[in-house]
N, C-alpha and C positions, 0 to 999 in steps of 0.2 A: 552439513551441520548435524549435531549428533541429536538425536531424535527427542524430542522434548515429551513429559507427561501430559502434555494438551495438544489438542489440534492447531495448528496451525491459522492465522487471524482470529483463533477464538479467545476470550477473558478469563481465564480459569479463576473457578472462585473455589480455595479451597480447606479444607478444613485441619487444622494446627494439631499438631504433639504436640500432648499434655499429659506428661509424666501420670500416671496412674488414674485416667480418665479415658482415655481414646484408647481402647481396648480394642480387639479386634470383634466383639460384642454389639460396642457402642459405633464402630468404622460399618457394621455392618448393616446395623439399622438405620443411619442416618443415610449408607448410599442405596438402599430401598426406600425410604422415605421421602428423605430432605433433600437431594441429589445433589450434593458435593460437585467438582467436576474431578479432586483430586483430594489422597486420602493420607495420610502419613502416618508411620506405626510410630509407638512411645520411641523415645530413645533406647537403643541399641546399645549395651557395654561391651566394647570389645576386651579384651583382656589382654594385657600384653604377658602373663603368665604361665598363661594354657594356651595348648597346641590346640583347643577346640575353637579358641581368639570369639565365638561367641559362644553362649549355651545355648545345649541342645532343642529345648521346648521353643525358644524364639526362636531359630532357625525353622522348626518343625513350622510353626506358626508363618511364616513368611512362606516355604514352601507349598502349602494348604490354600494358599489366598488362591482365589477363582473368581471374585468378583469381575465385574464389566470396568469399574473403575480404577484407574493407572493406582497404584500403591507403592510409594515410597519410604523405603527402608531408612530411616536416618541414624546414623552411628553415633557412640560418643566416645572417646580414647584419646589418647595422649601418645602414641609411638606411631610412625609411618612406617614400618613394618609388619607393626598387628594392624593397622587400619585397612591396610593393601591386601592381607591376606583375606581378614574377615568381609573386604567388598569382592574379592575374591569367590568367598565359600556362597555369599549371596546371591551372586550373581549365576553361579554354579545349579542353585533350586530354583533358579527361573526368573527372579527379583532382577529387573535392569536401569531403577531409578533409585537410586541413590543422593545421601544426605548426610550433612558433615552439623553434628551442633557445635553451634558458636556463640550461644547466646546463653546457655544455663547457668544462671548463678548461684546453682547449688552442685556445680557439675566435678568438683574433689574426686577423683577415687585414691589409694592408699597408695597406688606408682605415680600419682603426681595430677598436674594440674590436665582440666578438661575442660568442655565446654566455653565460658564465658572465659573464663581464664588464660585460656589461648591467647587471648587479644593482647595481655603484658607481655610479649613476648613474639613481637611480628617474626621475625628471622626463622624460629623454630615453623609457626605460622605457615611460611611460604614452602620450608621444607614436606610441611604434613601434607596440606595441599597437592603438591609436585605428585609424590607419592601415591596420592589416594586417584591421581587423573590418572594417573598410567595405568593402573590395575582397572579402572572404569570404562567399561566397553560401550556403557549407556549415557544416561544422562547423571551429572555429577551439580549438585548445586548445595549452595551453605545456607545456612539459616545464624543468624548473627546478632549480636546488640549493634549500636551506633560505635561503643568505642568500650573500655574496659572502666574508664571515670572523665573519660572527657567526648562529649557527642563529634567533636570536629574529629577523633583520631578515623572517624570514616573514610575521610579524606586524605588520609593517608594509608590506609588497606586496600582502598579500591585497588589501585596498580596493583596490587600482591595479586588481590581476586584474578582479576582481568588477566594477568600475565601466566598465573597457574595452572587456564583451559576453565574456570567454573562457566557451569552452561546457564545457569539463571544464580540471583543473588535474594533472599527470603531478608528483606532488611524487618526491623524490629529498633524502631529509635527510639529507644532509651542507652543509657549505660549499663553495664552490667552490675555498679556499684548502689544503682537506682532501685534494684530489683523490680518491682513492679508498681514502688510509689510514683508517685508526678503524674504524667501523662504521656503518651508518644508524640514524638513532633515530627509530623508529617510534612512542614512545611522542608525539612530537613530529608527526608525522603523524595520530596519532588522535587530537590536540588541534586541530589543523587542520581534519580532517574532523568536528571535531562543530560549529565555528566559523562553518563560509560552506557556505552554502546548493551551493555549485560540486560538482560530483560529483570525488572525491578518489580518482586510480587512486595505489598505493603502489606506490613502486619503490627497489630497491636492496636487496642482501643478501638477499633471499627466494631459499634454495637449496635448500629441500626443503619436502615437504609441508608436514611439520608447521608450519613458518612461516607458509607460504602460508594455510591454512587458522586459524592463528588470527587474523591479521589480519584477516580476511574474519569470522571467527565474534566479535572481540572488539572490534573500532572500527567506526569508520561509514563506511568507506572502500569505495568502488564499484566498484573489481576491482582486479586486478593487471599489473605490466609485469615481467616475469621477463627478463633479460637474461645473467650471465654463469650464474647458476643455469641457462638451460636451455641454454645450450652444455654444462654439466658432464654433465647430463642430460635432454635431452630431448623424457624420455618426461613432463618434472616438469608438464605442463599436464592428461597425465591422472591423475596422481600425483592432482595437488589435487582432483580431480575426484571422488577417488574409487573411480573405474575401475581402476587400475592398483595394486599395493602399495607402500608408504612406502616400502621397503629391499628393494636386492634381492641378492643372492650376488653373489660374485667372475666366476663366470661367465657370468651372466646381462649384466655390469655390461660383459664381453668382446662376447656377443653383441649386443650394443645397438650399441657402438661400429663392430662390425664393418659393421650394417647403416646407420651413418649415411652414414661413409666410403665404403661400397661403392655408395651412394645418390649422395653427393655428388661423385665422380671426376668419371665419363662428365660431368654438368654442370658442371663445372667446368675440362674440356676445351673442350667447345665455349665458356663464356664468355671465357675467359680464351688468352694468346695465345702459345701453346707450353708443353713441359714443367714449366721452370723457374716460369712465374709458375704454375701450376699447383700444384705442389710449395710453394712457399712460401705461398699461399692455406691450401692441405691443414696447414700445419704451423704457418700460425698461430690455427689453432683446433683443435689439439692441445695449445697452452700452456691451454687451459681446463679439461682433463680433471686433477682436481685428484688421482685413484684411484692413494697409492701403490702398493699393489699391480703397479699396470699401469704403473706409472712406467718400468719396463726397460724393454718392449717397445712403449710410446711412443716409449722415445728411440731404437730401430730405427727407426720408422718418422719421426723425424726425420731420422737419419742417410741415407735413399734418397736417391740422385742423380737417379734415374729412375724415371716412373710403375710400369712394369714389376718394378722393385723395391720400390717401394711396397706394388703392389699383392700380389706375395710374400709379402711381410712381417706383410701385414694377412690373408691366406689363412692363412699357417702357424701364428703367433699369436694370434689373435682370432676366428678360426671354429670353433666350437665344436660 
């Protein structure tokens, strides 16, 4: 069997691409901190019009990874010929876990349809699939909505999945048409995972323990992908764990934020290229902290012009 990003009988609980958030910044301090078991880069654009099929600095950036924690590349493109080349060039700087989006529903580029949009269109689908296995010498897995406007077309992609070699299936149920209104139906995922033999990580809507932990204790789903739930919090991967407790005070809830921010600055200087893009990095993973409570002194620390002021703001109100 081809080598999976987890060990083997263990739950990988891991942490979701999030187009202009999971930075390799923000991948790198939550797996020193918050201990992820699995880490995923933003989506990848392959190009089917450049013989580079991706850019240079993301490549450089996948090459560079050294962490202790498995990191999976996940792509996004529209041709099974750029796709096979650029898991190709991937796999070439060391990268051997690999990821196909199938769920973006902002995923267009200018040669055609990508991401969620894949789904109208199973036939092409099973082609890109075919394609992306054969050039994949590691692990290959999809990350996908339920269906493209109807949650049942599940059930009829499985077979495509299942039959094209994917080594795990990243479900995500919703429709792609839904974008991120409603809710995920999980009930609809542990119909899935009793279905096909594919190991079934759930994702969407898992924002605190207690969720997290009954999926895992009530369907036959093989870990989790925790996404805006662990921007909100977290600590929520040792939540699930068990390690940490379910609910925590107003203050505690200060302290936490203070140390992720005060984590994240200093890195997010050197990546990022003066104050400004700095500052709106920092503030747009402040729209995730959902705690009215802390809603006021959020929106100070939105209002800073300057690190300096930021960093005031986050001393005076949230260090506790």
């Amino acid at each position: 069997m081809t080598h999976l990003p987890w060990s083997e009988g263990s739950t990988p609980l891991m942490l979701a691409p999030m187009q202009g958030l999971t930075n390799e910044a923000l991948r790198a301090c939550y797996i020193e901190r918050y201990h992820p078991d699995v880490v995923f880069t933003e989506f990848v654009r392959v190009q089917t019009q450049s013989r580079k099929r991706i850019a240079r600095a993301e490549l450089a950036e996948i090459a560079t990874y050294c962490l202790s924690v498995p990191l999976v590349v996940q792509l996004i493109g529209n041709s099974g010929l750029a796709l096979a080349e650029a898991a190709k060039q991937v796999q070439d700087v060391g990268c051997h876990h690999l990821n196909l989006n199938l769920g973006c529903p902002y995923g267009r580029m200018t040669t055609g349809a990508t991401g969620g949009e894949l789904l109208k269109d199973p036939g092409k689908l099973a082609e890109l699939l075919t394609a992306l296995r054969q050039a994949i010498r590691g692990s290959f897995s999809i990350k996908c909505r339920a269906g493209y406007n109807d949650l049942q077309q599940v059930f009829e992609l499985l077979p495509i999945y299942e039959e094209s070699g994917v080594d795990y299936l990243i479900l995500h149920p919703r429709t792609v048409a839904q974008e991120y209104s409603g809710w995920a139906d999980h009930d609809l995922t542990a119909q899935i995972a009793r279905q096909t033999n594919l190991p079934v990580i759930a994702n969407g809507d898992i924002n605190n323990a207690a969720t997290g932990r009954r999926l895992l204790q009530e369907t036959n789903v093989a870990g989790l992908m925790l996404g805006r739930g662990a921007l909100a919090d977290p600590w929520l991967f040792q939540r699930i764990r068990g390690k940490l407790p379910d609910e925590v005070d107003e203050a505690q809830r200060r302290r936490d934020l203070f140390e992720l921010l005060t984590d994240l600055l200093p890195r997010y200087l050197v990546k990022f290229c003066g104050e400004r893009q700095t500052l709106m990095k920092m503030k747009d993973l402040l729209n995730f902290i959902p705690d009215d409570c802390l809603q006021r002194d959020i929106g100070k620390l939105k209002r800073a012009t300057t690190v300096a002021r930021f960093s005031a703001v986050l001393e005076s109100n949230f260090f506790c």
